[in-house]
mmCIF file of the N, C-alpha and C atoms, coordinates in Angstrom:
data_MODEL
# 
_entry.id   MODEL 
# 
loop_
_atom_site.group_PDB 
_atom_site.id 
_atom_site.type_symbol 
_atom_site.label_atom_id 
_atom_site.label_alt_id 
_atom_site.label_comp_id 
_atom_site.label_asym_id 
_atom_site.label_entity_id 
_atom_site.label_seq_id 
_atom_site.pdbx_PDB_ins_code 
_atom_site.Cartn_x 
_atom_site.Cartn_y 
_atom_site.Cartn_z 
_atom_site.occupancy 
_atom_site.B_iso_or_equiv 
_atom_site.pdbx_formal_charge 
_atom_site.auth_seq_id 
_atom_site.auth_comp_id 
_atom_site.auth_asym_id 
_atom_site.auth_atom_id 
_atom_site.pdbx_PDB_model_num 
ATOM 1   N N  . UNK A 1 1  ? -7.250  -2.598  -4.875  1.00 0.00 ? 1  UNK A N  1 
ATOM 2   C CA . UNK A 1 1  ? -7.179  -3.858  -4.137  1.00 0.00 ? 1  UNK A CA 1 
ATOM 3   C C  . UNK A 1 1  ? -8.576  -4.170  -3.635  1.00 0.00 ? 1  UNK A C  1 
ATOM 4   N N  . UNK A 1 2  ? -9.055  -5.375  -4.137  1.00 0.00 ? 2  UNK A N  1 
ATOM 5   C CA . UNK A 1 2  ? -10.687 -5.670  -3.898  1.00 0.00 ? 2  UNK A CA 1 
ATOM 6   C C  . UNK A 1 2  ? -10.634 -6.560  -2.675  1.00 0.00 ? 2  UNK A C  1 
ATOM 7   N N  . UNK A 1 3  ? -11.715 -6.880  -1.765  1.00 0.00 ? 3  UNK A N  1 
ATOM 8   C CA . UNK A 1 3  ? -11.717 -7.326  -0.712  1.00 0.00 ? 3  UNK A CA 1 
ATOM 9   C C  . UNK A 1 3  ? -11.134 -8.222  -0.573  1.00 0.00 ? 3  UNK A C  1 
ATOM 10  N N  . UNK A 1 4  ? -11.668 -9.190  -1.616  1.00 0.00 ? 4  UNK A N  1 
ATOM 11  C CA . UNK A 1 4  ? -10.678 -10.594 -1.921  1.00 0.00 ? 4  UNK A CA 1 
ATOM 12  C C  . UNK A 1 4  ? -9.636  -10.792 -1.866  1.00 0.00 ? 4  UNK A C  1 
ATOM 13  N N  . UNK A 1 5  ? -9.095  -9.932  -2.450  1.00 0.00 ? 5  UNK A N  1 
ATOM 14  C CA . UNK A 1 5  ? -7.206  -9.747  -2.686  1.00 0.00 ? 5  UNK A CA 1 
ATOM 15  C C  . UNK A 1 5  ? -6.685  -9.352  -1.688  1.00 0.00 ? 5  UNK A C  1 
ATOM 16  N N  . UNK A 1 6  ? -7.127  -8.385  -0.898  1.00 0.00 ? 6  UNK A N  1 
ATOM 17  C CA . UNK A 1 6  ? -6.769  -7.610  0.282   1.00 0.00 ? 6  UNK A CA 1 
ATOM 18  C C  . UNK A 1 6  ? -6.802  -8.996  1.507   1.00 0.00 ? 6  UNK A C  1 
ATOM 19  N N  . UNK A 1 7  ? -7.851  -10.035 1.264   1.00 0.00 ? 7  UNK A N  1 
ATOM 20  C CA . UNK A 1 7  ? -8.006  -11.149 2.231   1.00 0.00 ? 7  UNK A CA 1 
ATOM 21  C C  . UNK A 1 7  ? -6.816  -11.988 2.012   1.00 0.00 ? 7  UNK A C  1 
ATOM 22  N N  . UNK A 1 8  ? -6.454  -12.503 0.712   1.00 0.00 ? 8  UNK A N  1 
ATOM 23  C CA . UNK A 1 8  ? -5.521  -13.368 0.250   1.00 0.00 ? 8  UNK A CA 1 
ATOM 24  C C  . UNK A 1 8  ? -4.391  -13.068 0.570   1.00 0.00 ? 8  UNK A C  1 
ATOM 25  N N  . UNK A 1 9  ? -3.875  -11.597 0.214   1.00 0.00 ? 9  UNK A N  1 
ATOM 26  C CA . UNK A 1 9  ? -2.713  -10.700 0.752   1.00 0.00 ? 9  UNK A CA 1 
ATOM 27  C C  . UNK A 1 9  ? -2.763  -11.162 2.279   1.00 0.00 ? 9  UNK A C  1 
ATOM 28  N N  . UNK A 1 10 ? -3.750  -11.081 3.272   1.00 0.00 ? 10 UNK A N  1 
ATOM 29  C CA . UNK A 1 10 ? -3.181  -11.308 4.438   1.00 0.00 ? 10 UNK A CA 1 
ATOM 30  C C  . UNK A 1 10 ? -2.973  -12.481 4.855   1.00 0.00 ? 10 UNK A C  1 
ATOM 31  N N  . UNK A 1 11 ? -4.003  -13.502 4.508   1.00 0.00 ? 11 UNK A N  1 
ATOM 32  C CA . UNK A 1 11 ? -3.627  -14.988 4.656   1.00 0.00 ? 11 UNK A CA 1 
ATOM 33  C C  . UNK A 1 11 ? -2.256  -15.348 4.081   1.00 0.00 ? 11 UNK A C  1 
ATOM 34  N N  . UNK A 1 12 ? -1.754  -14.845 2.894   1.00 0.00 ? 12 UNK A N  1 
ATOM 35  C CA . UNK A 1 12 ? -0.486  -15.959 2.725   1.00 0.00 ? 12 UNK A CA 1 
ATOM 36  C C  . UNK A 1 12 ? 0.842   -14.687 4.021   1.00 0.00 ? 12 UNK A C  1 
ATOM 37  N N  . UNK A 1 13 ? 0.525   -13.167 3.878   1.00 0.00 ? 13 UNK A N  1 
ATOM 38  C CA . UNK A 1 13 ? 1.385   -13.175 5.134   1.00 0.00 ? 13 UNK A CA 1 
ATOM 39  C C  . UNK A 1 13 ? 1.351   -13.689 6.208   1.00 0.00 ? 13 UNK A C  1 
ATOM 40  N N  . UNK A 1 14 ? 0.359   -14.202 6.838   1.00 0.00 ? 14 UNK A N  1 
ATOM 41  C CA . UNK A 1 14 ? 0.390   -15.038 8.048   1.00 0.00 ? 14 UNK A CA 1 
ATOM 42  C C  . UNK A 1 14 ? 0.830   -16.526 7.343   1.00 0.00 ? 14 UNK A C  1 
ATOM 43  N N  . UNK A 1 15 ? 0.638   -16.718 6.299   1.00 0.00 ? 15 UNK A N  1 
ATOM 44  C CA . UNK A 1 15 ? 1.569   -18.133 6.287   1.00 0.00 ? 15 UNK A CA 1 
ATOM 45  C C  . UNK A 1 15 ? 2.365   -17.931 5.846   1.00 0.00 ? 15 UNK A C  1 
ATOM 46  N N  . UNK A 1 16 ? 3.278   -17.268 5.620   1.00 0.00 ? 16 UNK A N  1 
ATOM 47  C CA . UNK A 1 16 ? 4.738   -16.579 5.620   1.00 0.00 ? 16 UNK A CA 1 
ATOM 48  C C  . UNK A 1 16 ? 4.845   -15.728 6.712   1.00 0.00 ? 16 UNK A C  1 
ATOM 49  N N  . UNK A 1 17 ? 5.261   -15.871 7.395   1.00 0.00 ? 17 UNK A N  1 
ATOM 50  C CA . UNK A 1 17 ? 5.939   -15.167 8.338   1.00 0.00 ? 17 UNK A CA 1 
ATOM 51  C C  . UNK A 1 17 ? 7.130   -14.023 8.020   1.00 0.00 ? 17 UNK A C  1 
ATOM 52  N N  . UNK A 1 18 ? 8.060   -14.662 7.458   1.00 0.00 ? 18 UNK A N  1 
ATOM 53  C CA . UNK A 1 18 ? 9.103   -13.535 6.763   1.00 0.00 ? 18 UNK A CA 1 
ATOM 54  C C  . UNK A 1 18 ? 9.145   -13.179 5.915   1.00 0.00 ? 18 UNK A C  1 
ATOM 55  N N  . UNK A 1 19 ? 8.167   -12.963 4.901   1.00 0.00 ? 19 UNK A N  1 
ATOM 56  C CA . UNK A 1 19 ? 7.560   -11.916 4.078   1.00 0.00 ? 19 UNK A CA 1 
ATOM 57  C C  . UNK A 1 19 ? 7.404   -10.211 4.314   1.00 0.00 ? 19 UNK A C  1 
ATOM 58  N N  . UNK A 1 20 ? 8.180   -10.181 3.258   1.00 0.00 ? 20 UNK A N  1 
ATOM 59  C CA . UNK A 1 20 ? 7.715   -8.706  3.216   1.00 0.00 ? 20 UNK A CA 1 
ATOM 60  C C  . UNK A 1 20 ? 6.623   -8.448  2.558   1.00 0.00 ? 20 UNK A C  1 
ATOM 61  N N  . UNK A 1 21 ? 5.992   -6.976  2.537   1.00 0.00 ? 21 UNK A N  1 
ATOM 62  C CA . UNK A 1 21 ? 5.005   -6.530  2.256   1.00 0.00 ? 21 UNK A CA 1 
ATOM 63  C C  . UNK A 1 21 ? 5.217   -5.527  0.997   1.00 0.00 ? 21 UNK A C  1 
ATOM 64  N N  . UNK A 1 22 ? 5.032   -6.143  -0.534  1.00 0.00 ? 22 UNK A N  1 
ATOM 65  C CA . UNK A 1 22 ? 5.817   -5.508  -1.530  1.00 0.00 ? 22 UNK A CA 1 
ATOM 66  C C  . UNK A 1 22 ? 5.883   -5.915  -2.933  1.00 0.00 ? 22 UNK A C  1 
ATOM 67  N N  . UNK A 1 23 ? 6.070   -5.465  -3.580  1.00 0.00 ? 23 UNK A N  1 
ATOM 68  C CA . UNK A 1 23 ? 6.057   -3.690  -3.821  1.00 0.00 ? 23 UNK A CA 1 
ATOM 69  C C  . UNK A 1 23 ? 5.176   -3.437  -4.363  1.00 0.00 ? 23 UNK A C  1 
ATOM 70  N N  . UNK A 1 24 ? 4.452   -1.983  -3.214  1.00 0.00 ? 24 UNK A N  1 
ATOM 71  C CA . UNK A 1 24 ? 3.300   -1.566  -2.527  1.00 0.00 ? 24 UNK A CA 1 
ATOM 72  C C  . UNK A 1 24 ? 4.138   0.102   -3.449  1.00 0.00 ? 24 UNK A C  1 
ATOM 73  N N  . UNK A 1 25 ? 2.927   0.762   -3.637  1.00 0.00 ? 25 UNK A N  1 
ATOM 74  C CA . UNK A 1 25 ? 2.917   2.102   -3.209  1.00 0.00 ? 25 UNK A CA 1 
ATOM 75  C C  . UNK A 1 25 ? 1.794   3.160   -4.220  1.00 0.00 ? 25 UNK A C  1 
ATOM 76  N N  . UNK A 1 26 ? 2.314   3.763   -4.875  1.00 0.00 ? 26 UNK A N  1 
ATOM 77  C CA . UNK A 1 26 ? 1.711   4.904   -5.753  1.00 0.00 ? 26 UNK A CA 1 
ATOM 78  C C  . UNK A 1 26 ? 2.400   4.826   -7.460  1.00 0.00 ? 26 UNK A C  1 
ATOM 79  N N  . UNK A 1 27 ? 1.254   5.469   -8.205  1.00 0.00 ? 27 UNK A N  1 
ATOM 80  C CA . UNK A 1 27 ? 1.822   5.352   -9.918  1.00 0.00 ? 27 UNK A CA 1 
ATOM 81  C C  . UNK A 1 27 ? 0.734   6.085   -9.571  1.00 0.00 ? 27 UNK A C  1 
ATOM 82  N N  . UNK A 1 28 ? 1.250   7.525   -10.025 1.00 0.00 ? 28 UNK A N  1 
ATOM 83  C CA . UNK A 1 28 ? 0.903   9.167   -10.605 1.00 0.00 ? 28 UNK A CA 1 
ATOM 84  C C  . UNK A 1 28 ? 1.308   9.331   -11.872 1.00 0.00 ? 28 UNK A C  1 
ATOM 85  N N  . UNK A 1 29 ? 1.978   8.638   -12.424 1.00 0.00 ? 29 UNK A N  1 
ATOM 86  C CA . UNK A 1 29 ? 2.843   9.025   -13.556 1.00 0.00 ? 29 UNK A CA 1 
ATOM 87  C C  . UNK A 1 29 ? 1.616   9.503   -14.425 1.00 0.00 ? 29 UNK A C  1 
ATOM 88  N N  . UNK A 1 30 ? 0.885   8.879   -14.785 1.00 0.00 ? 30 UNK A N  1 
ATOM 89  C CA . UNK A 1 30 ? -0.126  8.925   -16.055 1.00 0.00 ? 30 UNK A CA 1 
ATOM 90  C C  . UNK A 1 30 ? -1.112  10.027  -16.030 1.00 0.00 ? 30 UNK A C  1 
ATOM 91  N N  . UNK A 1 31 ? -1.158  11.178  -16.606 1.00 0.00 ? 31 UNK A N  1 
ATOM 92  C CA . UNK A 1 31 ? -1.966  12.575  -16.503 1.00 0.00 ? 31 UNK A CA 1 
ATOM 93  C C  . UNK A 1 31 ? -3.069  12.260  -16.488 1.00 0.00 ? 31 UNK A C  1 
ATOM 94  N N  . UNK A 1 32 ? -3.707  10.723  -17.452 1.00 0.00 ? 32 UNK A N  1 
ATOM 95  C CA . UNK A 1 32 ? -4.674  10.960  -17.814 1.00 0.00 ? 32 UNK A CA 1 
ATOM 96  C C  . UNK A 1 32 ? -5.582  10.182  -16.395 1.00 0.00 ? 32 UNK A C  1 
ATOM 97  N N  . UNK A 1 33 ? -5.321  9.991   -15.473 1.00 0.00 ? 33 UNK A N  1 
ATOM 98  C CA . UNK A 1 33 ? -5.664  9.212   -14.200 1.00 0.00 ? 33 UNK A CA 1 
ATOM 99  C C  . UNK A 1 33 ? -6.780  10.527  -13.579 1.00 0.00 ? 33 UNK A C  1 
ATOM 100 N N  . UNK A 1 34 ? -7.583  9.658   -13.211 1.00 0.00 ? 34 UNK A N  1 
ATOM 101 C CA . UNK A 1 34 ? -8.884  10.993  -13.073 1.00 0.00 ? 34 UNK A CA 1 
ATOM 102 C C  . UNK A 1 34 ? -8.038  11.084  -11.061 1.00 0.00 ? 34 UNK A C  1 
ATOM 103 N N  . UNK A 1 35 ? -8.534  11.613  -10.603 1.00 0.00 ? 35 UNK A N  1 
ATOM 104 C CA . UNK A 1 35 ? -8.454  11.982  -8.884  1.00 0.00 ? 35 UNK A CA 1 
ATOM 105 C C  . UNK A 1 35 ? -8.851  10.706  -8.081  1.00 0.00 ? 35 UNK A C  1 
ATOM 106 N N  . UNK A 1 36 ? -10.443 10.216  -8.607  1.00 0.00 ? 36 UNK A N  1 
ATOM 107 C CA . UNK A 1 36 ? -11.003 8.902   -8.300  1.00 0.00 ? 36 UNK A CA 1 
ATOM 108 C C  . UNK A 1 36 ? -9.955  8.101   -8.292  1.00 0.00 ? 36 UNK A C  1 
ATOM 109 N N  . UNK A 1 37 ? -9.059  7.623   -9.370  1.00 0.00 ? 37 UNK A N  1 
ATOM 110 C CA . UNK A 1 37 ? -8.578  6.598   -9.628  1.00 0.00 ? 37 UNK A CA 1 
ATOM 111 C C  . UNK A 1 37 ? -7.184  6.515   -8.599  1.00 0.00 ? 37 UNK A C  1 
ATOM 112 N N  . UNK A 1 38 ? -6.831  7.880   -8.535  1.00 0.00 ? 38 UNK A N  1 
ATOM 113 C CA . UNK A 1 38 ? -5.727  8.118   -7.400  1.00 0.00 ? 38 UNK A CA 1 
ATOM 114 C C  . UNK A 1 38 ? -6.158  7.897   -6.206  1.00 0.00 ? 38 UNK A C  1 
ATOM 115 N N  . UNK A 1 39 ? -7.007  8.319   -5.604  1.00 0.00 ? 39 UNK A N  1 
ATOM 116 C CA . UNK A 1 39 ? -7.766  8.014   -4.228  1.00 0.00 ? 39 UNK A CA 1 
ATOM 117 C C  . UNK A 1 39 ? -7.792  6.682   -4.095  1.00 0.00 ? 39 UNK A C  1 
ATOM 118 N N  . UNK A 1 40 ? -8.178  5.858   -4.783  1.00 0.00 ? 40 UNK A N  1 
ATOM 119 C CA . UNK A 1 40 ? -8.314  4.073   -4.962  1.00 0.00 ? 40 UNK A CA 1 
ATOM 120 C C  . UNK A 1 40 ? -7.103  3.953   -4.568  1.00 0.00 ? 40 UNK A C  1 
ATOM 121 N N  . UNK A 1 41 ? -6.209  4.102   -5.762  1.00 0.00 ? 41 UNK A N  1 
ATOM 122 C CA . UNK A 1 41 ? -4.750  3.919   -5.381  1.00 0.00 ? 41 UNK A CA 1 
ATOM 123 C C  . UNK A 1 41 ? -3.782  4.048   -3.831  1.00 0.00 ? 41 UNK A C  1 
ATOM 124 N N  . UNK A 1 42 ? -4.663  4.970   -3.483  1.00 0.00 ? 42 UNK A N  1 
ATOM 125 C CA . UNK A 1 42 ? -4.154  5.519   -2.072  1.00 0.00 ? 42 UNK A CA 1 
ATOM 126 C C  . UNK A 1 42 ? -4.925  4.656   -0.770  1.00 0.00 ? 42 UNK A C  1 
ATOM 127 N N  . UNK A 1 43 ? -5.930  4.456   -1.051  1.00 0.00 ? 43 UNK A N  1 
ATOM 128 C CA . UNK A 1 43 ? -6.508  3.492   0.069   1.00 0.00 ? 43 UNK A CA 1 
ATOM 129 C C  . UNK A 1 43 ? -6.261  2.265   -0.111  1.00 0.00 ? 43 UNK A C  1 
ATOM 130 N N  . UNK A 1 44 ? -5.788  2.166   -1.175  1.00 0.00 ? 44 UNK A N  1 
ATOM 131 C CA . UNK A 1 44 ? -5.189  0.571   -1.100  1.00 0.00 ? 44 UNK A CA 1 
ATOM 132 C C  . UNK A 1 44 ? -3.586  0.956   -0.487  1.00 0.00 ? 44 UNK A C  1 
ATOM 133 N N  . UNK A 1 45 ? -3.318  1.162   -0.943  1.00 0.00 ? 45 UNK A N  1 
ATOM 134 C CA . UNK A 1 45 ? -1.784  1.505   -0.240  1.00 0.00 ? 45 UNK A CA 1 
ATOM 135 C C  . UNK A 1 45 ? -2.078  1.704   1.103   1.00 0.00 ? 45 UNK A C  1 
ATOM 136 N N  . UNK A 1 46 ? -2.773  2.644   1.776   1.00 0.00 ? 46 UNK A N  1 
ATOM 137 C CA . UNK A 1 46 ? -2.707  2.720   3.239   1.00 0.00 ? 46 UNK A CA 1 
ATOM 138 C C  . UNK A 1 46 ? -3.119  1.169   4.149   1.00 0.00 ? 46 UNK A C  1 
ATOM 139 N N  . UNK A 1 47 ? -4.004  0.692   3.352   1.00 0.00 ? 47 UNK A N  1 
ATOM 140 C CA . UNK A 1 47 ? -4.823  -0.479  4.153   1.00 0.00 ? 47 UNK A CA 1 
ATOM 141 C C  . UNK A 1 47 ? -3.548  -1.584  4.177   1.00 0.00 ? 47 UNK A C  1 
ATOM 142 N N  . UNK A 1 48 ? -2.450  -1.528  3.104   1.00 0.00 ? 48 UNK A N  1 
ATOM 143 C CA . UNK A 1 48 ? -1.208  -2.277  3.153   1.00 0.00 ? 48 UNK A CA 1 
ATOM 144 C C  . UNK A 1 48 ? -0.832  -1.920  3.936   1.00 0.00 ? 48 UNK A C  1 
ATOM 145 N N  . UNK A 1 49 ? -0.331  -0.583  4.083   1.00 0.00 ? 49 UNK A N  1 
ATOM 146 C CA . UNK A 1 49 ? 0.656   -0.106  5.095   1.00 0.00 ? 49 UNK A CA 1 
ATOM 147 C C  . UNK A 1 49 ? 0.349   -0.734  6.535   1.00 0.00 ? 49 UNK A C  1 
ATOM 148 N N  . UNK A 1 50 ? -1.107  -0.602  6.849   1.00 0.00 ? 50 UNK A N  1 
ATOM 149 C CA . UNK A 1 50 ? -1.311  -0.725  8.187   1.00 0.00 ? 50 UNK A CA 1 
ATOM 150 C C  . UNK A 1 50 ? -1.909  -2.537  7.990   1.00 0.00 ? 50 UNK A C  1 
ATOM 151 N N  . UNK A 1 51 ? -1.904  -3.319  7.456   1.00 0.00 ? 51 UNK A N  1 
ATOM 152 C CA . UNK A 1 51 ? -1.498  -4.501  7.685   1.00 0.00 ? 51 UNK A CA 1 
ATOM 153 C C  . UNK A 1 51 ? -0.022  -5.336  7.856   1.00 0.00 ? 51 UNK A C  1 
ATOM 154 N N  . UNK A 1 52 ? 0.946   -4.658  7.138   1.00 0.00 ? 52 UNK A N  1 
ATOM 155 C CA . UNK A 1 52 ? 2.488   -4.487  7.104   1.00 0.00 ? 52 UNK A CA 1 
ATOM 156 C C  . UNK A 1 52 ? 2.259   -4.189  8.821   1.00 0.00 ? 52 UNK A C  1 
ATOM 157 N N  . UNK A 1 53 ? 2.047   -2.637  9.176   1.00 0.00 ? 53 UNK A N  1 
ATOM 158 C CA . UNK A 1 53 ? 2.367   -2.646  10.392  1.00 0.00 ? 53 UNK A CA 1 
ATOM 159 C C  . UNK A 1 53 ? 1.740   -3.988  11.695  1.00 0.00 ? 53 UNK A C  1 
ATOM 160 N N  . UNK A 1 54 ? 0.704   -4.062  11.602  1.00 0.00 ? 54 UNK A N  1 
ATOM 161 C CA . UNK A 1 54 ? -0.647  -5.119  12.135  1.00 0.00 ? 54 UNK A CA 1 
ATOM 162 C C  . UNK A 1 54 ? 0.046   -6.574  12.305  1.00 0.00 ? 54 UNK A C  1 
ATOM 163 N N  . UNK A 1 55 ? 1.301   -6.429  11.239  1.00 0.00 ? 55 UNK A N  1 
ATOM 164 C CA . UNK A 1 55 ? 1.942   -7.796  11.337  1.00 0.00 ? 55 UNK A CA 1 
ATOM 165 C C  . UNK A 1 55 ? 3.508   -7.571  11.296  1.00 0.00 ? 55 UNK A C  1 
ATOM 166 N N  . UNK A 1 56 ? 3.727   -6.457  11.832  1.00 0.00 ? 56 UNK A N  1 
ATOM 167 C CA . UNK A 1 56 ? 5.151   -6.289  12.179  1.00 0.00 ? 56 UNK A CA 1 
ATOM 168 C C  . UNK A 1 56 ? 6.139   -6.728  10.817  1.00 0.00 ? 56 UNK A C  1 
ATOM 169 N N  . UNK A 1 57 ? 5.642   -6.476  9.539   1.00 0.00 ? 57 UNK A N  1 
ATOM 170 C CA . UNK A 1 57 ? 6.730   -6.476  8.424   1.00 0.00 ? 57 UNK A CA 1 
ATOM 171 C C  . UNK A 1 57 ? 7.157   -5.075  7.743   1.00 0.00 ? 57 UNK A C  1 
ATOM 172 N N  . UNK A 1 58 ? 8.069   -5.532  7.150   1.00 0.00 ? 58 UNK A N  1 
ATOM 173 C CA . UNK A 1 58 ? 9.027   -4.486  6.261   1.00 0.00 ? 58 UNK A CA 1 
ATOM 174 C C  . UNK A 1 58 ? 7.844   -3.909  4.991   1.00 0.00 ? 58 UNK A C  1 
ATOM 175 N N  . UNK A 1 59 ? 8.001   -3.392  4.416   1.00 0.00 ? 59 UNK A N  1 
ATOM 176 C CA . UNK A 1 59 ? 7.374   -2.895  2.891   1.00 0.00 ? 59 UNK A CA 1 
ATOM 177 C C  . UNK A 1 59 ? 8.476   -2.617  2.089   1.00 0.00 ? 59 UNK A C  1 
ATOM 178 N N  . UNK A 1 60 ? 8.107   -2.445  0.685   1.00 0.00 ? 60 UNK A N  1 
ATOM 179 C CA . UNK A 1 60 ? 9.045   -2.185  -0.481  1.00 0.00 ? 60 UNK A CA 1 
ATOM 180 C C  . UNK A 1 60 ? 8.151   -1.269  -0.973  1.00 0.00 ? 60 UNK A C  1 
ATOM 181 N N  . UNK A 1 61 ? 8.417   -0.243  -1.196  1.00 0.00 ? 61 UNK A N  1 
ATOM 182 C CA . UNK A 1 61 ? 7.421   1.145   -1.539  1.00 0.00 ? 61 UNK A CA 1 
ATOM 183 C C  . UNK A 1 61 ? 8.142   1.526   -3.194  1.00 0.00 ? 61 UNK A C  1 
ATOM 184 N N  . UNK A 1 62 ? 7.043   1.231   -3.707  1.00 0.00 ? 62 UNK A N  1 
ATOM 185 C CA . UNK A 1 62 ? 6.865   1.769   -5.499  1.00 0.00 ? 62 UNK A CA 1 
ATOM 186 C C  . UNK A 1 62 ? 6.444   3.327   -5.589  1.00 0.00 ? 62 UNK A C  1 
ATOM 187 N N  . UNK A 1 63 ? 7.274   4.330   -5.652  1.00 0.00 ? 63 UNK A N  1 
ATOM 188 C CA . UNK A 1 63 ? 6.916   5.745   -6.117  1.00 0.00 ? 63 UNK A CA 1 
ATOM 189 C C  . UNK A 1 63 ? 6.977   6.152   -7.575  1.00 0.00 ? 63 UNK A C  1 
ATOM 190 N N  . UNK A 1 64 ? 6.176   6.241   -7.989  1.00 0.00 ? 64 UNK A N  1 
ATOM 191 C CA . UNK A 1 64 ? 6.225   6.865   -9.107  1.00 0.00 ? 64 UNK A CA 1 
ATOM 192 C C  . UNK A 1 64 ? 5.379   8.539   -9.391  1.00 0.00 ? 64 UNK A C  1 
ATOM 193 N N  . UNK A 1 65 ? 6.431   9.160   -8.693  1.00 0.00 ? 65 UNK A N  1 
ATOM 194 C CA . UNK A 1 65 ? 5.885   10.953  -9.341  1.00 0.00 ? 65 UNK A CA 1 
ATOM 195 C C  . UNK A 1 65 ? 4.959   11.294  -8.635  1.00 0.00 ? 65 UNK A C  1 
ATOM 196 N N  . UNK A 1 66 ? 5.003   10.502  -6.691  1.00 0.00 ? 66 UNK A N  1 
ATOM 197 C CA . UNK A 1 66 ? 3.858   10.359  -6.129  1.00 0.00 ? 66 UNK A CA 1 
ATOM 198 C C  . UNK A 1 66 ? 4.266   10.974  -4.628  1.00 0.00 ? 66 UNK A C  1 
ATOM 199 N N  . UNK A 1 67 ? 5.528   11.329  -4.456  1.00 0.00 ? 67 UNK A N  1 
ATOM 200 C CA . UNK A 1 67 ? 6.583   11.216  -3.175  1.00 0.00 ? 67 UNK A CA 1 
ATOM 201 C C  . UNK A 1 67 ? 5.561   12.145  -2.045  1.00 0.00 ? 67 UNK A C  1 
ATOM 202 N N  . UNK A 1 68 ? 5.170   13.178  -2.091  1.00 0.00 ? 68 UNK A N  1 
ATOM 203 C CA . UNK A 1 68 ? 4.260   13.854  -1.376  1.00 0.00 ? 68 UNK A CA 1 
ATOM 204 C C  . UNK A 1 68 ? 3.142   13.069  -0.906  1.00 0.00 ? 68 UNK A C  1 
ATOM 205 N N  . UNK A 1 69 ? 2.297   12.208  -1.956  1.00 0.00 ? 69 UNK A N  1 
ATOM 206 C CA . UNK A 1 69 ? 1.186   11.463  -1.619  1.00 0.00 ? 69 UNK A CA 1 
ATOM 207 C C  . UNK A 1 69 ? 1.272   9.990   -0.443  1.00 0.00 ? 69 UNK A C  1 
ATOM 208 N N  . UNK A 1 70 ? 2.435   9.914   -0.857  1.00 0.00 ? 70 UNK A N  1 
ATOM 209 C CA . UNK A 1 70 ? 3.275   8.515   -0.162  1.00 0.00 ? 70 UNK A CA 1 
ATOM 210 C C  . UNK A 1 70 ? 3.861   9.028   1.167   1.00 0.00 ? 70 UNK A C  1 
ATOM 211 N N  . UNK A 1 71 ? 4.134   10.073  1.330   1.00 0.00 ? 71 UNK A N  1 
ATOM 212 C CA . UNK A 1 71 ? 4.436   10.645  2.375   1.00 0.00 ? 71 UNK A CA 1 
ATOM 213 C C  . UNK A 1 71 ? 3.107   10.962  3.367   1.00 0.00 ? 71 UNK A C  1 
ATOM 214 N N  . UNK A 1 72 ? 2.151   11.141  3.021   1.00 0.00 ? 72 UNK A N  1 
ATOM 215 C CA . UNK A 1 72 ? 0.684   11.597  3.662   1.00 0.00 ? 72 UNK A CA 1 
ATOM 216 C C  . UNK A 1 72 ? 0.282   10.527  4.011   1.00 0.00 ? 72 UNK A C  1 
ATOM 217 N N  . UNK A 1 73 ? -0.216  9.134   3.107   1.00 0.00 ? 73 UNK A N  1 
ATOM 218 C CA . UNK A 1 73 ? -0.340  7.679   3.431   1.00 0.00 ? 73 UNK A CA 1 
ATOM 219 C C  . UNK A 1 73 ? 0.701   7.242   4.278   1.00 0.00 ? 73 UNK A C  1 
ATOM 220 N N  . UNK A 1 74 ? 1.732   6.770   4.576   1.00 0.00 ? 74 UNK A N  1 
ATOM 221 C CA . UNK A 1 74 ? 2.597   6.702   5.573   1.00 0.00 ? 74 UNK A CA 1 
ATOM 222 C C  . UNK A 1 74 ? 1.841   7.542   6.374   1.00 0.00 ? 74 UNK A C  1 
ATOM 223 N N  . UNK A 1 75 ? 1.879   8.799   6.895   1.00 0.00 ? 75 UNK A N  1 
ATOM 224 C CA . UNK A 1 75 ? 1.520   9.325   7.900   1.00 0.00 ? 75 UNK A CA 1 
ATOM 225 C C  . UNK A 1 75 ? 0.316   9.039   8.314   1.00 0.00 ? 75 UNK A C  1 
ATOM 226 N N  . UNK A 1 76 ? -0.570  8.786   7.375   1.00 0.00 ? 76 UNK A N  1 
ATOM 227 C CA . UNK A 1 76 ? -1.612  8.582   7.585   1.00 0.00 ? 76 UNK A CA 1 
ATOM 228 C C  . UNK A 1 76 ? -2.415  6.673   8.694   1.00 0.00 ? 76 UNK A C  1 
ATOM 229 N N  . UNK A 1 77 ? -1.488  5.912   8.134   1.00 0.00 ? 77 UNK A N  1 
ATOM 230 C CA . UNK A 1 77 ? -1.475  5.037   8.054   1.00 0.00 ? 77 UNK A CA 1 
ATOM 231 C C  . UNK A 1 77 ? -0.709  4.502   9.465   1.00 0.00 ? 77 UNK A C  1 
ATOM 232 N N  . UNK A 1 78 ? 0.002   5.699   9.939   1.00 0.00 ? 78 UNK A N  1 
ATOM 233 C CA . UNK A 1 78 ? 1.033   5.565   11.228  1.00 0.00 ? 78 UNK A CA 1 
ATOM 234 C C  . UNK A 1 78 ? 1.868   4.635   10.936  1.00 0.00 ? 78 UNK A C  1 
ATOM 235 N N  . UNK A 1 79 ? 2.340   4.538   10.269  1.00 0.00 ? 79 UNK A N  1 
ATOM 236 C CA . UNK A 1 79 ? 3.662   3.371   10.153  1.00 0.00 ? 79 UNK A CA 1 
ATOM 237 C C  . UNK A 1 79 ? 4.820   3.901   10.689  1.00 0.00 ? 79 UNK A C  1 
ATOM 238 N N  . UNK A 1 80 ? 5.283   2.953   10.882  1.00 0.00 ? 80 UNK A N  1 
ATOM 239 C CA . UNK A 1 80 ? 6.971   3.270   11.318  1.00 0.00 ? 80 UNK A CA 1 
ATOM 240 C C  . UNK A 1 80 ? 7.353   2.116   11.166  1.00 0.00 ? 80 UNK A C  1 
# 
């Protein structure tokens, strides 16, 4: 998620109000994914999470073969 997108993502949630935040999460599936490319994956997911939270919405969480990593981001991210 590039700055841009990450900006756009929050502008149309503030002009939606009852929007959810979704579907957000992790894709591990693919072996051939270097560590780099997972880490990306993961800071984009957290920076969702904690705009989801920042604006009091729901998320729809995409796991794929990732459930441990998604579990750390959540925590990480302090959501509830």
């Amino acid at each position: 998620l590039n700055e841009a997108a990450f900006q756009e993502l929050e502008k149309e949630l503030i002009r939606h109000p009852q929007a959810w935040v979704g579907e957000i999460g992790l894709d591990f599936y693919g072996k051939e994914q270097t560590q780099a490319q997972r880490d990306t994956q993961t800071d984009a997911f957290i920076r969702q999470l904690i705009l989801a939270q920042n604006l009091n919405r729901r998320v729809i969480i995409h796991n794929l073969k990732a459930s441990a990593a998604i579990a750390a981001a959540v925590k990480t991210a302090g959501f509830t």
